[in-house]
N, C-alpha and C positions, 0 to 999 in steps of 0.2 A: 504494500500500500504506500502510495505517494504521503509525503510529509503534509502536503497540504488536504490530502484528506483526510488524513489520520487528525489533524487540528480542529478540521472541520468536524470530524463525527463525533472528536472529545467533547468540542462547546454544545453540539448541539445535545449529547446526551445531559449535559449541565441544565443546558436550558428544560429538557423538559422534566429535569429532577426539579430544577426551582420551581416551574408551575404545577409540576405534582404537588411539590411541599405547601403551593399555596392553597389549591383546591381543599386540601386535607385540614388547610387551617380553616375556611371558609365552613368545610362540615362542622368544625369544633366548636366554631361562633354560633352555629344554628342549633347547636346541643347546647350550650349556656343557654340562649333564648328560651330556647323549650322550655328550660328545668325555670329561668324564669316567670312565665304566662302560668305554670303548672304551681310553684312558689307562692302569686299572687294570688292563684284562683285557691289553693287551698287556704290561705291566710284569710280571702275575702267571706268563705263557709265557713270558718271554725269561727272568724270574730279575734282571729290572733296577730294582734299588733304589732309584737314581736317580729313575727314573720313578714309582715307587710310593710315595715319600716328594713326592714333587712333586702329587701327587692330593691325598695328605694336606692337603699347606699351601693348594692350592688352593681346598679345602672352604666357608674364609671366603668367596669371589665367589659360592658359591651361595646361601650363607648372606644377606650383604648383599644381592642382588636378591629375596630373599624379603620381607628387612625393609623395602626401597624398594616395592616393590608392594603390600605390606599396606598403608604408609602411602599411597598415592596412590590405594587403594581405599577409605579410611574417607575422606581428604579427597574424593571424590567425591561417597561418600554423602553426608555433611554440607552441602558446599556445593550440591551440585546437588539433594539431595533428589528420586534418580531414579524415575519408575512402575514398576511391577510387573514388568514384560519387561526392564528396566535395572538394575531390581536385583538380580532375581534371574540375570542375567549377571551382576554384578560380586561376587554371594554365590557364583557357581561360581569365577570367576578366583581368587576368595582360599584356595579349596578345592583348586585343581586348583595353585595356587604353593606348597601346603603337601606337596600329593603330592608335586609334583618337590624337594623341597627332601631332603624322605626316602628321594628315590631317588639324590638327591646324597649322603647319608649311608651309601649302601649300596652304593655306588662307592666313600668312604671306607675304611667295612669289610673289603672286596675285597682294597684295596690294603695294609692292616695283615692283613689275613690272607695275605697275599701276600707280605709281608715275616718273616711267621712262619716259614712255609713253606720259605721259601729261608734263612731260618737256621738249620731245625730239619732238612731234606734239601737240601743246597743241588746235588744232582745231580734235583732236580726231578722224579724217575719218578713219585714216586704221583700228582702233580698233574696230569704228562703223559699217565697211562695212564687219568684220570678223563677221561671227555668234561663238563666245565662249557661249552665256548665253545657247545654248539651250541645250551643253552638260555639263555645268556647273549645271542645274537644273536635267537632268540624274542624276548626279552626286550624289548631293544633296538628292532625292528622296531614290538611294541607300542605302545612309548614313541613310536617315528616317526610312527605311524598313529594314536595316540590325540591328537596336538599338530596332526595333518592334519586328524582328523575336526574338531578344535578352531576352526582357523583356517577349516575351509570351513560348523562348524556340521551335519554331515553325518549324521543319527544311524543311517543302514544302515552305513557306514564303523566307526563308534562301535560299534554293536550286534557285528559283526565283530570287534572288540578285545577286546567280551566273552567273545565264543565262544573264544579263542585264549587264555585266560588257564588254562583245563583243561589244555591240552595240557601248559604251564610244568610242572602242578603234578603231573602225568604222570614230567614227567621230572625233576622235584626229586627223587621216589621211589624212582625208580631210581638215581640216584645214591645216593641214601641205601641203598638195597641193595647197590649194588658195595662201598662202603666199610663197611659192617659185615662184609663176606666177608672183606674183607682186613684187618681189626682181628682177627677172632676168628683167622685161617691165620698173624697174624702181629704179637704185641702189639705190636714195634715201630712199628707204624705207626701207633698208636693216637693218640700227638699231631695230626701230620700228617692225620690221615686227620677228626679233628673239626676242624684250620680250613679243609681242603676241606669239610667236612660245612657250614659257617659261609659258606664263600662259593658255595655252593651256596642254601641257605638264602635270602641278600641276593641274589639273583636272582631267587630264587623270590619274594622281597617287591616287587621291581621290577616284575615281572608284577602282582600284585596293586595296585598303586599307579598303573599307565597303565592296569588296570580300572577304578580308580576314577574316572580324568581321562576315558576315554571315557563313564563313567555321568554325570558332568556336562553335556556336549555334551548327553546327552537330554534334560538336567534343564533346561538352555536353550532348548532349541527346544519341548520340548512341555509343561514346567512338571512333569514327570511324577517320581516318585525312585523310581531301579530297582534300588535297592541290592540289594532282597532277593525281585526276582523273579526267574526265569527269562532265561535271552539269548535265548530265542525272545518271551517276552512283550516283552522291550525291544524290540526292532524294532521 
């Protein structure tokens, strides 16, 4: 083998050791989120402030791995000055670390509207008689299966997270209807019942933000942006 291949096949295996090791970082970031939204929402049913002041502080770790992966996405490009299939993977990565960073912020949310909640009814019924977990675990799932379709590159997986982000906002709705029932039957609850309205809301952004990480996966593999077609055209 010629010297200058042999240079060339060395950097390029580098190169794609570094964007492996970044991809791997990006699944790590999406495992803190989870364990965050999952944090918040059990602190928000037990009434454990504890807990829910502890999401709060923890916010920074998501924060910081945003700003470590942006920076080891611009020193990529620059150093490596990657082609067109390289880049535009690493123009998703820094799109799809921005989603989760705001889905880390919607975990935050949660957890201060969780701590409102249990100040302002600390016998927790309206919270308890609102079903939020079960589109909160929609949610959640999303987020698993959009950082799956991510890791395997998968875009029928992907195109499937699209489909499932209706369903979120199905049931955002509906909870917004139970609670304008029980505001107007009973003014009291009218605090209580907007930062349920709020962490309703941040779940239903959560759905929209692992839509957008799975519309990345497609925008990888087939160079396509499906922002504003159809989930049947993305497949």
């Amino acid at each position: 083998m010629a010297p200058n291949m042999a240079v060339n096949e060395h950097l390029s295996k580098k190169f794609d050791a570094e964007l492996e090791s970044i991809r791997s970082r990006v699944l790590e970031m999406g495992g803190l989120v989870e364990s965050q939204i999952r944090r918040a929402l059990d602190g928000l049913q037990a009434g454990n402030l504890a807990l829910l002041d502890d999401v709060i502080a923890t916010d920074h770790k998501v924060n910081g791995m945003e700003v470590a992966l942006d920076g080891e996405c611009s020193h990529v490009i620059v150093k490596r000055q990657p082609a067109a299939n390289d880049l535009r993977l690493i123009f998703a990565i820094t799109k799809t670390v921005t989603d989760l960073e705001r889905i880390g912020d919607e975990a935050q949310k949660i957890a201060r509207m969780g701590k409102n909640i249990h100040e302002h009814e600390p016998s927790g019924r309206l919270s308890r008689a609102v079903d939020v977990r079960h589109p909160a675990e929609a949610a959640i799932s999303m987020l698993r299966r959009a950082l799956d379709a991510f890791a395997r590159l998968d875009c029928n997986a992907a195109a499937e997270v699209i489909r499932q982000d209706a369903m979120i906002d199905a049931e955002f709705q509906s909870v917004l209807r139970q609670l304008v029932t029980y505001m107007m039957e009973d003014p009291r609850t009218i605090t209580t019942s907007l930062d349920v309205i709020w962490v309703a809301k941040a779940i239903e952004r959560m759905g929209d933000h692992a839509k957008n990480m799975a519309e990345y996966v497609i925008y990888i593999v087939k160079g396509t942006d499906v922002r504003h077609i159809s989930s049947r055209e993305a497949a």
